[in-house]
N, C-alpha and C positions, 0 to 999 in steps of 0.2 A: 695459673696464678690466681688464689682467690684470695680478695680482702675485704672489710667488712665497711663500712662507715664507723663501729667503733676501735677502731686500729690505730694504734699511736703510729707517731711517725717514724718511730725506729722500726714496728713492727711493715709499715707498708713497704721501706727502703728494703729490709733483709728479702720479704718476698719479691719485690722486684728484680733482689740479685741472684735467688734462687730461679728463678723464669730468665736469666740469661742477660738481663738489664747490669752489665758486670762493670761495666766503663763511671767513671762520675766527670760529671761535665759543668763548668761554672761560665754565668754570663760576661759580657764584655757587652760594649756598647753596640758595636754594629753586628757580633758574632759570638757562636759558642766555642767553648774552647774543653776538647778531650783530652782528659787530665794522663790519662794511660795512654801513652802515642805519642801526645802532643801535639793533635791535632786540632787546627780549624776550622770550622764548618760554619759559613754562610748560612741564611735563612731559606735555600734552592737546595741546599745538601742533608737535611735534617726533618725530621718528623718529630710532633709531640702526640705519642703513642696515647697518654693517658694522664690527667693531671688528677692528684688531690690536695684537699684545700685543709690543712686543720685552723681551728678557729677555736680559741678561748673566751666565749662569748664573756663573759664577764668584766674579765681581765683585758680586752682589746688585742689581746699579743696572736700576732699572724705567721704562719709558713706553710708551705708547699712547695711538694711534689711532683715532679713530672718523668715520666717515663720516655725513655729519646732513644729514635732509633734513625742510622743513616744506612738505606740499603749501598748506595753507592760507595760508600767506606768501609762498611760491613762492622758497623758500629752499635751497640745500643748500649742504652745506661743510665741513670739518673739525675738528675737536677734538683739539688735541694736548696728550696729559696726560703732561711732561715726569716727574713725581714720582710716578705710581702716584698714583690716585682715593683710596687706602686712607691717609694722609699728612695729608685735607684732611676738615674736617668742613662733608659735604654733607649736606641732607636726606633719611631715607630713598627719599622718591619719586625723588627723583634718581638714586641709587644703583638702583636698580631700577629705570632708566629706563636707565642704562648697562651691566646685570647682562645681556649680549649674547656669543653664541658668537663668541670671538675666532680667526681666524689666528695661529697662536704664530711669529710671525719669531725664527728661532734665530742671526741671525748672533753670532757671540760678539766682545763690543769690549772684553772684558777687557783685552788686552793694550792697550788704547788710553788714551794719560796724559792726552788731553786732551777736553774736548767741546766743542762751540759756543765754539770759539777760549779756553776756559780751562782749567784744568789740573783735572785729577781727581784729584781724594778718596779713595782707597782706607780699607777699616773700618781696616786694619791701621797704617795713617798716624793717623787719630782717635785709634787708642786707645794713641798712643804716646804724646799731647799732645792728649786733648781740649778744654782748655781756649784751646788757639791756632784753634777755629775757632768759630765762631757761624752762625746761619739768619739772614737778614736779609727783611725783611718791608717793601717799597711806598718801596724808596731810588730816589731821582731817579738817580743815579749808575750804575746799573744798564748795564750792555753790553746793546747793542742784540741782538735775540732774531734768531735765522737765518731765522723763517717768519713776520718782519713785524709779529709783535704784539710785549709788552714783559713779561718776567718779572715775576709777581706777588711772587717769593722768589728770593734766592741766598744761598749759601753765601758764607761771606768768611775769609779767611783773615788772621788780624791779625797775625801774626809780619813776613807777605809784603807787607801793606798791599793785597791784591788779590782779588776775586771768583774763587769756583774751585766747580768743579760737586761736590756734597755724593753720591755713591752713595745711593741710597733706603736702605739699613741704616743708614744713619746718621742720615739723617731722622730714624726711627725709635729713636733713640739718646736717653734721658732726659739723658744728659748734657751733651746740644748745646744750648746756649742759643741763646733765640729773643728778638729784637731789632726792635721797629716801630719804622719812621722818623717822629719827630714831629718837626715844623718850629721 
């Protein structure tokens, strides 16, 4: 498996699933959970093989990569952490189970209006009209995810009536209201 520091993040994912990385795996608070199986794996069961970091230096908007492998499960596979790990309240051990020397991919997608087919969020848009956007948290309605699994959060745009990808600075924004789907 070779990858560059200029690799987007779709490009890093497919070669990891080419090098056998086939499984995808999302966090949970005290554990990870393998999406093919359905498996759980503690922080004792689980390796992170290799992380990389993309960073839109410009623009603020963070995700990463990591490459997970469990010999005892006979598992390996990827972890794509669309919003920066730092966003989401994990258990320490976890955090220190992902706290791994990352490749810094620099490609810069600043100039890019859209991600996963919706339009982006820039801080300087938020802070014209904070109140025209909200985090939305476990909506059935959700656009289908590019690498197969299903956004746990989107961004929504209520002026547009449409899901729009939220920059990680704004995540981070006390003034962004945050919104669970109850049935």
């Amino acid at each position: 498996m070779t990858t560059t520091s200029q690799d987007t993040l779709l490009e890093v994912v497919d070669s990891l699933k080419k090098a056998g990385y086939d499984n995808d795996f999302e966090y949970h608070a005290d554990h990870i959970h393998a999406i093919q199986g359905n498996v759980k794996l503690s922080t004792d069961d689980f390796n992170v093989d290799k992380g990389y970091q993309f960073e839109c230096t410009t623009s603020g908007d963070c995700s990463a990569v990591y490459a997970i492998s469990s010999d005892s499960r006979n598992i390996k596979g990827v972890l794509v952490d669309f919003y920066d790990s730092n966003t989401r309240k994990l258990d320490d051990k976890i955090i220190e189970k992902f706290n791994v020397e990352t490749q810094k991919n620099t490609t810069d997608e600043s100039r890019v209006t859209t991600r996963y087919g919706m339009n982006k969020i820039f801080k300087d848009e938020f802070n014209e009209n904070s109140e025209r956007f909200e985090l939305r948290f476990g909506y059935p309605d959700f656009p289908k995810c590019p690498f197969g699994n299903s956004f746990k959060m989107l961004g929504y745009d209520k002026e547009k009536k449409e899901y729009v990808w939220l920059v990680t600075s704004i995540l981070n924004d006390e003034r962004l209201s945050r919104v669970t789907y109850s049935k």
